[in-house]
C-alpha positions in Angstrom: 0.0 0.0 0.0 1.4 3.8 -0.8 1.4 6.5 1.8 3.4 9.4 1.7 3.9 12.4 -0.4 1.3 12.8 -3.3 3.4 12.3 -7.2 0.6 12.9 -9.5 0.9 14.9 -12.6 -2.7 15.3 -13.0 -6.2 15.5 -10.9 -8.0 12.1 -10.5 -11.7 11.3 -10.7 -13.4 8.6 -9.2 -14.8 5.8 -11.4 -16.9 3.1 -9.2 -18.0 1.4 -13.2 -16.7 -2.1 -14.8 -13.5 -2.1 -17.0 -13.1 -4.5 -19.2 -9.4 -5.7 -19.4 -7.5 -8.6 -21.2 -3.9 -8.8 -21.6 -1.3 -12.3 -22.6 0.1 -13.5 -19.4 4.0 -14.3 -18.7 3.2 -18.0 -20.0 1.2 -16.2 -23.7 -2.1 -17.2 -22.4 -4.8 -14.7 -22.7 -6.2 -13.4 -19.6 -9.6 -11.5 -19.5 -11.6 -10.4 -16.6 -13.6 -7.6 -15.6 -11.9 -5.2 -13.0 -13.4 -2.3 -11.0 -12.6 1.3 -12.1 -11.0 2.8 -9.1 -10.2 6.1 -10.3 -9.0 7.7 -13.3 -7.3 11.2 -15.3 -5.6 12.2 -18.0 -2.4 9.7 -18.2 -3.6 6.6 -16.4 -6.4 4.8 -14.1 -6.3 2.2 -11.2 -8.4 -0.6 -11.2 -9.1 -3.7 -8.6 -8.9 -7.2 -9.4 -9.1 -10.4 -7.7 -6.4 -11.4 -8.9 -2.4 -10.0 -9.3 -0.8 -8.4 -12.6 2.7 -7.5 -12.3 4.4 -5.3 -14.4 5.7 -4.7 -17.4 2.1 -6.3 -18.6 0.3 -4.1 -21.2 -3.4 -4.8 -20.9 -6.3 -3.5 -23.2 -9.6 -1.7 -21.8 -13.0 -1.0 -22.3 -15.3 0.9 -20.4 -18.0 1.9 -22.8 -19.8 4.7 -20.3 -16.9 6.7 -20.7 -15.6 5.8 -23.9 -12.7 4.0 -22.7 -10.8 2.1 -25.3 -7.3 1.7 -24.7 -3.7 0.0 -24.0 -2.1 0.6 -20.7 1.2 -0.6 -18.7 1.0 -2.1 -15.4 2.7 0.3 -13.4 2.4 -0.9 -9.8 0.2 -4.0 -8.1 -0.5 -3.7 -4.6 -2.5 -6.1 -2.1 -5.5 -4.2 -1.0 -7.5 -6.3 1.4 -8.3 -9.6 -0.3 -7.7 -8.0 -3.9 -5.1 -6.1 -6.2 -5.2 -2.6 -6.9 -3.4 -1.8 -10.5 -2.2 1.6 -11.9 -2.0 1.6 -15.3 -0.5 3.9 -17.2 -2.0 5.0 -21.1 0.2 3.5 -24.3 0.5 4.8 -27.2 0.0 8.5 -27.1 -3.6 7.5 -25.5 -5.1 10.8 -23.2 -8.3 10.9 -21.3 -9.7 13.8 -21.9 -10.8 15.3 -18.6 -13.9 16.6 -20.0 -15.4 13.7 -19.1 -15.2 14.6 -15.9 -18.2 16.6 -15.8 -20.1 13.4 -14.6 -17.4 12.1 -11.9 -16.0 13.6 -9.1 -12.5 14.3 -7.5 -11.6 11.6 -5.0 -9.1 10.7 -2.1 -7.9 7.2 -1.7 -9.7 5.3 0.7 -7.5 2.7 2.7 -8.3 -0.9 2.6 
């Protein structure tokens, strides 16, 4: 779990909705699941799975209420209770555009 000092570049919104996310596994299977939108901005999100994803994975997402179709890294997996929390970061030149923020509001972490 991360305390301390906060490092983000950029505000965060919280999410609460499904994500869709698959990725190929260390082994070249294909994973799939869907994770829990934790919160989100510009450069990157974090969702919450059941189950761990270490980095460097690159895993593809969906969330169609906002629009979300993208690739993102696997930045950091931490335990969080009896799940995972992931923050991803966007591939590929990918932004959110904060816009979409008009329907979300800012959050602070919660702890576990």
């Amino acid at each position: 779990m991360r305390r301390g000092k906060e490092h983000r570049r950029f505000p965060r919104f919280g999410l609460g909705v499904a994500v869709g996310i698959s990725w190929q596994d260390a082994h070249g299977r294909y994973q799939a699941m869907q994770a829990k939108g934790i919160d989100i901005c510009e450069s990157g999100l974090q969702v919450e799975v059941p189950q761990a994803i270490e980095p460097p994975a690159t895993l593809h997402l969906r969330a169609e209420k906002f629009g979300l179709a993208a690739s993102a890294a696997v930045r950091h997996c931490d335990r969080w209770g009896p799940r995972y929390r992931v923050g991803l970061e966007f591939t590929g030149g990918y932004r959110w555009n904060p816009e979409r923020a008009r329907t979300i509001s800012p959050v602070r972490q919660s702890q576990p």
